[in-house]
Each structure stands twice: as C-alpha cells, then as structure tokens.
C-alpha positions as CSV (number, residue, x, y, z in Angstrom):
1,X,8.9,-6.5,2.9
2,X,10.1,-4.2,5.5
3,X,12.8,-1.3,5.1
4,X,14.4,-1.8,8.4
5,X,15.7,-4.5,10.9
6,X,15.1,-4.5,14.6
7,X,18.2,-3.2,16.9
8,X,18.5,-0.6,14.8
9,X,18.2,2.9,16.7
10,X,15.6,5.6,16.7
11,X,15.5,9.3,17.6
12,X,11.7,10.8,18.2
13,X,11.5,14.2,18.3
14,X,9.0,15.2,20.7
15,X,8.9,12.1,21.6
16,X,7.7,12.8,25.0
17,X,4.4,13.6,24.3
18,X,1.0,11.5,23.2
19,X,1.6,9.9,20.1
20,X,5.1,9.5,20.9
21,X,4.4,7.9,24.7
22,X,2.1,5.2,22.7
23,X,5.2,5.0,19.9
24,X,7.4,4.3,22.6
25,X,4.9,1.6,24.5
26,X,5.6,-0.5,20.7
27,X,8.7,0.0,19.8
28,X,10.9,-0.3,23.1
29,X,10.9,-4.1,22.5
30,X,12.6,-3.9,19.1
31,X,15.0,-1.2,19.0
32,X,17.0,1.8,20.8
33,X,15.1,4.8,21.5
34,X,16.3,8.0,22.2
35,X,13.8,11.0,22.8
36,X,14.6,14.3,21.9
37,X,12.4,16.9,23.2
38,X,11.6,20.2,25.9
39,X,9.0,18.4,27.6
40,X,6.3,21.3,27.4
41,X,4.1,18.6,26.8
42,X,4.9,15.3,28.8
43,X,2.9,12.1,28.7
44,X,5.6,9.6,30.1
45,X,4.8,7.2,32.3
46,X,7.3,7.8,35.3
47,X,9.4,4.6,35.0
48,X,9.6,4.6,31.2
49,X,13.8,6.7,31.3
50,X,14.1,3.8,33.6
51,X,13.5,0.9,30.6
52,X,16.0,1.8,28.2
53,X,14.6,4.8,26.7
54,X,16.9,8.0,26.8
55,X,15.9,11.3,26.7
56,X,17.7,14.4,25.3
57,X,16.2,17.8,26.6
58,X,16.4,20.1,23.5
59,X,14.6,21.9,20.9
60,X,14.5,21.7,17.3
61,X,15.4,25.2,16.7
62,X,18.4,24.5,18.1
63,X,20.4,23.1,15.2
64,X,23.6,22.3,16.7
65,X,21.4,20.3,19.3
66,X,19.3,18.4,16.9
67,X,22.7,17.3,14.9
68,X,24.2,16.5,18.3
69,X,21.2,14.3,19.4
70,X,21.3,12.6,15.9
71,X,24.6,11.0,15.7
72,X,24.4,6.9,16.0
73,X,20.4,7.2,15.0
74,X,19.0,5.5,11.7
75,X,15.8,6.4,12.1
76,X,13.5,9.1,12.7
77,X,9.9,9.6,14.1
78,X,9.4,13.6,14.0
79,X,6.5,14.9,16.0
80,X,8.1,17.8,17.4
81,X,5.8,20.6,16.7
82,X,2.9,23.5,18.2
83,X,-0.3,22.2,17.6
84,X,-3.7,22.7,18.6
85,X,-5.3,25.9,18.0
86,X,-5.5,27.6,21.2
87,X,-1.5,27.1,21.2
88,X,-1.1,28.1,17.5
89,X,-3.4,31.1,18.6
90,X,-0.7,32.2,21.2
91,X,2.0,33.0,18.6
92,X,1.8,31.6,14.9
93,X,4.4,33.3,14.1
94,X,6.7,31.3,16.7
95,X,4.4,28.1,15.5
96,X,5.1,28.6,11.7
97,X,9.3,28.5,12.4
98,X,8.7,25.4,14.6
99,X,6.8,23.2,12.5
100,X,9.0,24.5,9.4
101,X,12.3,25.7,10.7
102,X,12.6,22.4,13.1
103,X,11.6,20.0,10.1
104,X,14.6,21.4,7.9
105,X,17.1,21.1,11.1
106,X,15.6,17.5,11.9
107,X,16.0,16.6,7.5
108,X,19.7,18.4,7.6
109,X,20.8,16.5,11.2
110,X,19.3,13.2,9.7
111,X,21.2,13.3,5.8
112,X,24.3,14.2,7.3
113,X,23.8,11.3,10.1
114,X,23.7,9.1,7.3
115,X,19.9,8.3,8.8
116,X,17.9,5.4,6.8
117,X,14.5,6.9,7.1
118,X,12.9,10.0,8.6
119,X,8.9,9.8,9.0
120,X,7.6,13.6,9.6
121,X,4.7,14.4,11.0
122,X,1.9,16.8,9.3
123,X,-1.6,17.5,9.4
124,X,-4.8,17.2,8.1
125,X,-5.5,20.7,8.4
126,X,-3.7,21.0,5.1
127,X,-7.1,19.7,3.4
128,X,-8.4,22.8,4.7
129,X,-11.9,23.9,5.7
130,X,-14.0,20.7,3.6
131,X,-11.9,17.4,3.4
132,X,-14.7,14.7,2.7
133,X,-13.0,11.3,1.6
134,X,-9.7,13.3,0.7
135,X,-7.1,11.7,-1.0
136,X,-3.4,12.6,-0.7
137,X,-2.8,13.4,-4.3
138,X,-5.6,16.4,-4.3
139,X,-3.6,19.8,-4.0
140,X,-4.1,21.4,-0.2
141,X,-6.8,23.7,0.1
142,X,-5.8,26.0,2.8
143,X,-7.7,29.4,3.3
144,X,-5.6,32.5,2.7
145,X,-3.0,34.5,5.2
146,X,-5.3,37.0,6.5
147,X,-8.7,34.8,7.1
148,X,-6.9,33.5,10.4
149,X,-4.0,32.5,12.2
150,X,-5.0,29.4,12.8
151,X,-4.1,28.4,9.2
152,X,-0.5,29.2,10.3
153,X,0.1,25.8,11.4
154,X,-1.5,24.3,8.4
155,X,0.6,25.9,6.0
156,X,4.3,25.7,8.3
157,X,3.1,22.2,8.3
158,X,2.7,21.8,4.3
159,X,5.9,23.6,3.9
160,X,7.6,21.0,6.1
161,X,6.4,18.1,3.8
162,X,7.6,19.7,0.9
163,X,10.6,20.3,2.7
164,X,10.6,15.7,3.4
165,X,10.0,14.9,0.0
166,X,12.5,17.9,-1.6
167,X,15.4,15.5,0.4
168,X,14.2,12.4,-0.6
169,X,14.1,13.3,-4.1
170,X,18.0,14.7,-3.7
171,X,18.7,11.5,-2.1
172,X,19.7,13.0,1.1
173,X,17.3,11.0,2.9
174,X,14.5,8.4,2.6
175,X,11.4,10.1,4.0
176,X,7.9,9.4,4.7
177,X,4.8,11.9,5.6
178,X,2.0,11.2,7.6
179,X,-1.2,13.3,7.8
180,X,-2.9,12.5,11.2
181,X,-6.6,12.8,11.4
182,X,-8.1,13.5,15.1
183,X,-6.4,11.1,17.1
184,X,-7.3,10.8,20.8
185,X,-7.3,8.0,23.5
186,X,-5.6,7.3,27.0
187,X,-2.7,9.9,27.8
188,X,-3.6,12.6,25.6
189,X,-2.1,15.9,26.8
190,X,-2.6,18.3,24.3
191,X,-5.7,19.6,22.4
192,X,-8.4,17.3,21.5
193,X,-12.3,17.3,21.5
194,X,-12.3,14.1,22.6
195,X,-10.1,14.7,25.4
196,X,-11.5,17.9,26.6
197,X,-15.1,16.4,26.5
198,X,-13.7,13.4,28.5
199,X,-12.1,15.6,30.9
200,X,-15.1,17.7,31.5
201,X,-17.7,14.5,32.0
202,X,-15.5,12.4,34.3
203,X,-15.9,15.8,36.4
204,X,-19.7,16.1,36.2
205,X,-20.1,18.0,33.1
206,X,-21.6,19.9,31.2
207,X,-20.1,18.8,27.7
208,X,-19.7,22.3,26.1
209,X,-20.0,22.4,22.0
210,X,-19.0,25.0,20.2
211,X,-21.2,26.7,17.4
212,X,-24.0,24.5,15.9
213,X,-22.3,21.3,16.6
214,X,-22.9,20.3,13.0
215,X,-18.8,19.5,12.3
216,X,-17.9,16.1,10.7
217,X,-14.8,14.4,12.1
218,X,-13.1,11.4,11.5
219,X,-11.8,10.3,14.9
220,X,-8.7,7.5,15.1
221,X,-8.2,6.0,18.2
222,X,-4.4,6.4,19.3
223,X,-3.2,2.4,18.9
224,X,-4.7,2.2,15.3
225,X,-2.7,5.4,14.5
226,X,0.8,3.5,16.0
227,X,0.0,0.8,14.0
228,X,-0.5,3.3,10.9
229,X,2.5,5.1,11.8
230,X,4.5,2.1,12.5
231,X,4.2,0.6,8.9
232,X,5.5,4.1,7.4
233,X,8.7,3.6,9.3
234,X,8.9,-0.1,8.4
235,X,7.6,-0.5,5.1
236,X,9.8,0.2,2.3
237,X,6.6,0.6,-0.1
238,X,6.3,3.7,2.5
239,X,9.4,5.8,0.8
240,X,8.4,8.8,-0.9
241,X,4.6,8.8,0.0
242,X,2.3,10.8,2.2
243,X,-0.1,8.4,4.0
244,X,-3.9,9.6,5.2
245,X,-3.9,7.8,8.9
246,X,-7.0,7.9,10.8
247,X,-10.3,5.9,10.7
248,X,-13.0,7.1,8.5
249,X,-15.7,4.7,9.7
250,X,-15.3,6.7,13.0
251,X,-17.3,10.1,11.6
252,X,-19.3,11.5,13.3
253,X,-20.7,15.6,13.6
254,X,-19.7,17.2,16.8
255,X,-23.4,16.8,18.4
256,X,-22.7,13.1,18.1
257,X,-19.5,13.3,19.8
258,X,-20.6,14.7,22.8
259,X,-24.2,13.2,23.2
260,X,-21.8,9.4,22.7
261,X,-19.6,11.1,25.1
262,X,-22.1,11.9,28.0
263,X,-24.2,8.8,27.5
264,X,-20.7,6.6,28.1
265,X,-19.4,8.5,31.0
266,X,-22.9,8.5,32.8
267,X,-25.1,10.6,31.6
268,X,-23.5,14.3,31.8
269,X,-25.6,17.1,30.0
270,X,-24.2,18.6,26.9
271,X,-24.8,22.6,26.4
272,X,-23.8,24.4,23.5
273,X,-22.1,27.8,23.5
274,X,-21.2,30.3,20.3
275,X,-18.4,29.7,18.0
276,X,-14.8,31.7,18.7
277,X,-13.3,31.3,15.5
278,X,-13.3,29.4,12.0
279,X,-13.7,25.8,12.1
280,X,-13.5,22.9,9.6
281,X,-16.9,21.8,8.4
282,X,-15.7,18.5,7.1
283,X,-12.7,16.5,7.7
284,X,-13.2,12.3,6.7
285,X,-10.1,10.8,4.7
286,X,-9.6,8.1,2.3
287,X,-7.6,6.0,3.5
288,X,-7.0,3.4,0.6
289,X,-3.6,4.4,-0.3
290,X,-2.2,2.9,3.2
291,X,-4.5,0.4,3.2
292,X,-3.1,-0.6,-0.3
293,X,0.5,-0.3,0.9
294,X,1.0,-0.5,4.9
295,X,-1.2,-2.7,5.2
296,X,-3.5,-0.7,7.6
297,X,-6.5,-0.8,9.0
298,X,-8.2,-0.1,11.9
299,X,-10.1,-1.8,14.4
300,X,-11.1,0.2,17.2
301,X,-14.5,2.0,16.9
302,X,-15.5,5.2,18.0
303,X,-17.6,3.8,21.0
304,X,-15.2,1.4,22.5
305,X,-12.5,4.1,22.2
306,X,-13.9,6.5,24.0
307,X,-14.4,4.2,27.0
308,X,-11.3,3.0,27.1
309,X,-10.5,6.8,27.4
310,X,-12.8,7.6,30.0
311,X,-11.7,4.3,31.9
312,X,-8.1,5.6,31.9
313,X,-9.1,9.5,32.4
314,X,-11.1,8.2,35.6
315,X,-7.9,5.9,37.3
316,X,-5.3,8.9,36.9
C-alpha cells in the first residue's frame, strides 16, 4: 500500500545536488517536481530545467522563501543541508543553523501548505564514533561539544529529526527520516571517499588514506539509496519512522576501499598519510526495519559500483 498517487507534486530541497539529481532521474516520470535550492553544489545534467523540472533559487534560511516555494506542493524530499566535514569544518556554527534552522522552516512551510508528507534527510553520523549493526531505536551516541566540530553536523542533524517527528506527532505533518550511510556513485559532487579516491585514480594516482586505514564502512551505491528513499515517500507503513538506508553487505575498512579502488581503475598505487582529525571507527547498519516495511533491499555490490563510478568519472 502506498501513501501517495502519481501527479501529485513535489518540492526537493537541495534538490540540485547528488542524491537529489538521481531523485529526480526516478521520479520525473510520475509527478511534478520543483527544486528549491542555491546551487552551491550542482549535479544537474544541463537539459534536465528543460524536461519539466523547475527550479527555485533560494535557501532555507530564508523562511518567507521556503513558504513561497511551497505553495501547490504535497510532498517533500528535504536534502538541503552542509555536509561533509571539510565543509562542516569551515563554519559549524553556520552548519548547525542550516541543518536545524532550515529543517524547522521546511516543517512550518510544509504544515501550513497543507503538505501530505515531508521525508527529511539526516545522518548516520548521529550513531557516533562505533555504529556496528545499529538499529534506529538505540539512543545516538554522539561525542560531546568540545571533542570537535565535526560533531556539529551530527547533532543539528539529530535536532532536525526531532524537530520531523515533534510535527508529525502534533499532526502538522506526516513525516519520515532517513539516515544515509555512505552513499556514492556517478555524479557525486560533494564529499565522499569513494569519490575522492575515484577522482584521484582516473588521474594516475596515488590513492591517499588517511591514518591507519583500519575504518569500517558500509558503502550504498546511489540507485539502491533512491530506491530506499523512494519507498519512505511512498509507503504509508513509512509515517513516523526513521529508516537505516545503506547496504551493509558493502563493508569494508578503508585499506580495502582503496586497494578495490586502484585494482579497478588500473592499478594506481595507494599511500597512506597521518590522520587530521577524529574519525569513525565503525559505521555498518541494520537495515531490517526497512527491509521489514519498504520493502528494500539492495542489489548493487561494492565492486560493480565502483566501476560504474569510475566508468562515468572517466567519460565527463
């Protein structure tokens, strides 16, 4: 059973980038898409404004904006947000009102739209340091305030899901939460290990690793994450929950990742440098609670992934 019908019209905040280019590639077909975003990070292909899809140029601080942009919409994707740590390093303070403040103004423009469903965006950061086979009912472990700023984003971003499910609970709005884990794959533009090590090997290399490469991570590759992300707005078994989206039978420790890496893209040395700041030691998800009810499940592995991304990071 599904909580929506086609036709109906949705408005994706930051829409413009990754996730939300590949959201856009499955949904065009089926409904009305407007994008709402300031295009700091822009992964559109060039003709896609020309196939139906509008785009508002604005930013979710602006609440005034965001209400504007909302009128007519009964849906919501919202990505908008700073991520990455080298951009939540520039100014966490500016980071934390973003992923918080913006979340609020995107809830408030939605209830008073009369909006059916809005599904916000978090993060798996909010699992902290050691997330091995984390479920969504354990309480987030994030490290305190002063350990680093990097935790900024974590914590704006599990503020902002308290924020989603304080509305639905008032009624104001149906809303759904989805906890990315590591998604890369063709027309990433932001920060990504995967990406940067792609990047880097299509160019001759060397494949850098940080510290002593001994990381765990779960990587999803970017059309098993639509379809995950998908179902949350479709689904009504979706309403209320927090979903773990990314592919846990993709782990592997950072070593891994980049030896996989230079082996598929020809052979590129791999060198290892010192570590610039905290890191996450472990970060593989259970993902049994949307398996059990979206349905989901991916089917891409980590191998065939990343030379689909190479493929596509060599022919731009």
């Amino acid at each position: 059973m599904v909580a929506v019908s086609e036709g109906q019209r949705i408005l994706i905040t930051g829409g413009a980038g990754f996730i939300g280019s590949h959201l856009i590639d499955r949904l065009r077909s089926r409904y009305d898409i407007t994008l709402f975003d300031n295009l700091q990070r822009n992964a559109l292909a060039r003709d896609v404004l020309s196939k139906g899809v509008r785009l508002i140029e604005g930013n979710v601080l602006d609440a005034q904006a965001m209400t504007r942009a909302m009128a007519g919409h009964t849906l919501v994707l919202h990505l908008a947000a700073i991520a990455g740590t080298r951009s939540v390093g520039k100014d966490s303070a500016l980071t934390s009102k973003v992923n918080f403040t913006g979340t609020v103004n995107c809830l408030e423009a939605a209830a008073d739209a009369g909006a059916k469903r809005v599904v916000a965006f978090s993060t798996s950061e909010v699992y902290g340091r050691r997330a091995l086979d984390v479920t969504e009912d354990q309480p987030a472990q994030i490290p305190p305030a002063d350990d680093d700023e990097r935790w900024a984003y974590a914590a704006s971003k599990l503020a902002a899901e308290h924020a989603a499910m304080a509305f639905h609970r008032a009624g104001r709005v149906e809303a759904v939460v989805v906890r990315p884990f590591n998604v890369y794959g063709p027309g990433q533009v932001g920060e990504g290990a995967i990406r940067d090590m792609v990047d880097v090997a299509v160019r001759g290399g060397p494949i850098v690793v940080k510290g002593d490469g001994t990381q765990i991570r779960s990587w999803c590759y970017v059309e098993d994450f639509v379809d995950g992300t998908v179902a949350c707005l479709e689904r009504q078994e979706a309403a209320g929950r927090i979903f773990n989206i990314g592919n846990p039978a993709a782990t592997v420790d950072s070593n891994e990742l980049a030896a996989t890496v230079a082996r598929l893209a020809g052979g590129v040395r791999v060198t290892r440098v010192a570590a610039n700041g905290p890191d996450v030691e472990q970060r593989r998800p259970s993902i049994e609670r949307a398996k059990a009810l979206l349905g989901f499940s991916p089917k891409i592995g980590l191998e065939e992934g990343i030379r689909r991304t190479i493929a596509w990071r060599r022919a731009v």
